[in-house]
C-alpha positions as CSV (number, residue, x, y, z in Angstrom):
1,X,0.0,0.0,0.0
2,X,1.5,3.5,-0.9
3,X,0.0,6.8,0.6
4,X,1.5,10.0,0.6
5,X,3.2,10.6,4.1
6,X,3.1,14.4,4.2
7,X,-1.0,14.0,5.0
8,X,-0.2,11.4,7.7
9,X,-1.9,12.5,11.1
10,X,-0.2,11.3,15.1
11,X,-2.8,11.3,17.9
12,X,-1.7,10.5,21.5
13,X,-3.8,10.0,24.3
14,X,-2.6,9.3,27.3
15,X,-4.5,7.2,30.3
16,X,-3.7,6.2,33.7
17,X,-5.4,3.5,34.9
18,X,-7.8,3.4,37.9
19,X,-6.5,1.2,40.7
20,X,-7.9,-2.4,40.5
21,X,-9.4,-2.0,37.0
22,X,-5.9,-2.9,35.0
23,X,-8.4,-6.3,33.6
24,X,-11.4,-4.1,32.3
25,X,-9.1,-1.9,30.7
26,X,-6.7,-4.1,29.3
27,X,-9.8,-5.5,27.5
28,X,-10.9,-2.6,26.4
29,X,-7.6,-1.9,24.6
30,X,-7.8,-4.8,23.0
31,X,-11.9,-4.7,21.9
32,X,-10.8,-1.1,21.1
33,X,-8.0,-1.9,18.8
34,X,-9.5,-4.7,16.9
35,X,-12.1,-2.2,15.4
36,X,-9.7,0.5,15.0
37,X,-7.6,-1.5,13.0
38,X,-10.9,-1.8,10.1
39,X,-11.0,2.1,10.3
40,X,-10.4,3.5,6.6
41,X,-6.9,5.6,6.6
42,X,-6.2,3.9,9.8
43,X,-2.3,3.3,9.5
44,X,-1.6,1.4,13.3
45,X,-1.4,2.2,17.1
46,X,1.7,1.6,19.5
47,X,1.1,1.7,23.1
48,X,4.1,2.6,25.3
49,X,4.0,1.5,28.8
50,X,6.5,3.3,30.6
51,X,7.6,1.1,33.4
52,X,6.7,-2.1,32.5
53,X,3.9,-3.9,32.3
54,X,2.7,-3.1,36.4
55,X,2.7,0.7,35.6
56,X,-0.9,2.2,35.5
57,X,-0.1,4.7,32.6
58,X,-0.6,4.0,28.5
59,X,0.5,5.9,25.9
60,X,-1.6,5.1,23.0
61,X,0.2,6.6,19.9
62,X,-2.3,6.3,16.7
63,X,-1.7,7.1,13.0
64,X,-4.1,8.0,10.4
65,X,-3.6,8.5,6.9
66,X,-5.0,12.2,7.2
67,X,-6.7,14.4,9.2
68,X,-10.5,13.6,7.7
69,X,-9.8,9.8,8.6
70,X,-8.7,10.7,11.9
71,X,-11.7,13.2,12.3
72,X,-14.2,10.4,10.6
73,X,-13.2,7.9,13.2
74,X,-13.0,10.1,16.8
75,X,-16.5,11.5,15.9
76,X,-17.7,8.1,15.1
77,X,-20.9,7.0,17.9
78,X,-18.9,3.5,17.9
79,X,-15.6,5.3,18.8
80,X,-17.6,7.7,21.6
81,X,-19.2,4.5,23.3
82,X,-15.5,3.1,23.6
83,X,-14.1,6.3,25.1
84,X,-16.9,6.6,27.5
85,X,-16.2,3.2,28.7
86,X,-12.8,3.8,28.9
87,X,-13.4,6.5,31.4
88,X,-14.7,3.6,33.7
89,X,-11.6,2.2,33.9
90,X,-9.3,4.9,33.6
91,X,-8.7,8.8,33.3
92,X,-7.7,10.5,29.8
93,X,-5.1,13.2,29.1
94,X,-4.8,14.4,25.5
95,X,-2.1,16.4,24.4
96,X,-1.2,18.4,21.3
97,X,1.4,20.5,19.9
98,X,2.3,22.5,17.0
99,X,4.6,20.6,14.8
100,X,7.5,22.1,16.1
101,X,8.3,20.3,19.5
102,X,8.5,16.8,17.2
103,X,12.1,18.3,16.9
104,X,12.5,17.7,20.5
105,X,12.8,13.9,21.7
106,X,11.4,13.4,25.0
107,X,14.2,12.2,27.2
108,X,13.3,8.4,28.0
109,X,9.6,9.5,27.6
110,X,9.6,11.7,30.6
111,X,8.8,14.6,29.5
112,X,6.0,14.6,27.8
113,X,5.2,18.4,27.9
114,X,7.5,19.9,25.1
115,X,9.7,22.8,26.5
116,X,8.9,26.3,26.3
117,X,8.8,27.8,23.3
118,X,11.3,31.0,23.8
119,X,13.4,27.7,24.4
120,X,12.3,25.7,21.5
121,X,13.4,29.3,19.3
122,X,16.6,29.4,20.9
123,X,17.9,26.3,20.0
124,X,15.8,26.1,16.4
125,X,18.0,29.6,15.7
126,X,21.0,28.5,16.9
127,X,20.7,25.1,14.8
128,X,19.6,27.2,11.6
129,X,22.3,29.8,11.4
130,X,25.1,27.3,12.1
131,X,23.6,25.2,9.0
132,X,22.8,28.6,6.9
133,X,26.3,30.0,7.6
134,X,28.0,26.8,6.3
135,X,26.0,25.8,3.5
136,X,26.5,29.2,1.9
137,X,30.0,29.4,3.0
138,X,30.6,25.9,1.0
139,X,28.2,26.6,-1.8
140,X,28.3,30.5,-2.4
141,X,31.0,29.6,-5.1
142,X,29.7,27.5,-7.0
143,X,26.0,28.8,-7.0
144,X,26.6,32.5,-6.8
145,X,25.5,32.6,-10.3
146,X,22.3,30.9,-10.3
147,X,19.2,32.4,-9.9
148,X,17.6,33.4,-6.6
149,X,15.1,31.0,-6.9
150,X,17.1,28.3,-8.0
151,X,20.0,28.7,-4.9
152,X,16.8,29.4,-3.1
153,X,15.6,26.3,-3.3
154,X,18.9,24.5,-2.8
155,X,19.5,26.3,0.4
156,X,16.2,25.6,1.9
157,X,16.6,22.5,0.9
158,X,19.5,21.9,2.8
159,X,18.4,23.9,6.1
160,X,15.3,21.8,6.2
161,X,16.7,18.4,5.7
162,X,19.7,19.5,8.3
163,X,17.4,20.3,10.9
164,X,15.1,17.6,11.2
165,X,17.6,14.8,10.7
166,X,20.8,16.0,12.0
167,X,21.2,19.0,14.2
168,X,18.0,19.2,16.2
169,X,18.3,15.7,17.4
170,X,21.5,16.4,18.0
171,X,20.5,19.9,20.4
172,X,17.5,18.1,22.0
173,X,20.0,15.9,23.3
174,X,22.7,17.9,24.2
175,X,20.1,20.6,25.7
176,X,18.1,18.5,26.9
177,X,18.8,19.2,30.8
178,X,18.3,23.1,29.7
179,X,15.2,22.0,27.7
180,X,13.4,19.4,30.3
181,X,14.9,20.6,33.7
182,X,11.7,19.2,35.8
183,X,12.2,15.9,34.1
184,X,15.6,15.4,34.2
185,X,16.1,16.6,37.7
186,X,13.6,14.4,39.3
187,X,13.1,11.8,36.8
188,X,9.3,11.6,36.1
């Protein structure tokens, strides 16, 4: 199956378990994933349970194929019923972000908050200039004669590519106890 991944939608939600109800829920999940997996643009679900198996939160990562199919299947009254039961069993936390904080890896899943965002533009500048300032030091000669569009292109190119797979992984880690304090510090 090939689908464009540029449309491709993340949804995390997650839920800490009510004490004594681990078997109700743990059923759910399962009834709950069985449908979602015959969900048109449905694309699969990982669930992380940070601290084993006895911990009492689930992260419950899903992909859709876009936003409609995402939309099409939350709004769905079969979907509702399941989250409503859910909330017998256990208590939901969604959270969202703007694109930007993917850049950031959450240290060992701890922090699950991204960092501030004067922080985030600190480190996203920092990261750009040093890639700006060395592509067109290594490239001004031999493109200095193209069009603007054209170098334009090439430049952007480069910046874009550079940041998300190379430098910003690269500063969440090294930042990361500037970035994450609380969670670093105390270690949940």
């Amino acid at each position: 199956m090939n689908h464009d991944h540029t449309n491709e939608v993340t949804f995390v939600i997650r839920r800490n378990i009510k004490s004594g109800y681990e078997r109700e829920y743990d059923d759910w999940l399962r009834r709950y994933l069985a449908i979602e997996r015959k969900t048109p643009g449905y694309l699969g679900t990982t669930i992380i349970m940070p601290g084993g198996a006895n911990s009492g939160i689930r992260y419950i990562i899903q992909r859709y194929a876009d936003k409609a199919s995402m939309k099409a299947r939350k709004d769905s009254q079969e979907s509702l019923n399941l989250i409503e039961e859910a909330n017998n069993y256990s208590i939901p936390h969604y959270e969202s972000g703007t694109g930007m904080e993917t850049w950031f890896s959450l240290p060992d899943l701890k922090a699950i908050i991204p960092p501030p965002r004067w922080k985030m533009a600190i480190v996203i500048f920092i990261a750009a200039y040093g890639i700006s300032l060395l592509s067109r030091y290594i490239l001004n000669p031999y493109l200095r004669e193209w069009p603007l569009l054209s170098s334009s292109i090439i430049f952007t190119g480069i910046l874009v590519v550079s940041l998300t797979y190379i430098a910003m992984p690269i500063l969440s880690r090294l930042l990361r106890r500037w970035l994450y304090p609380r969670s670093v510090a105390t270690g949940s």
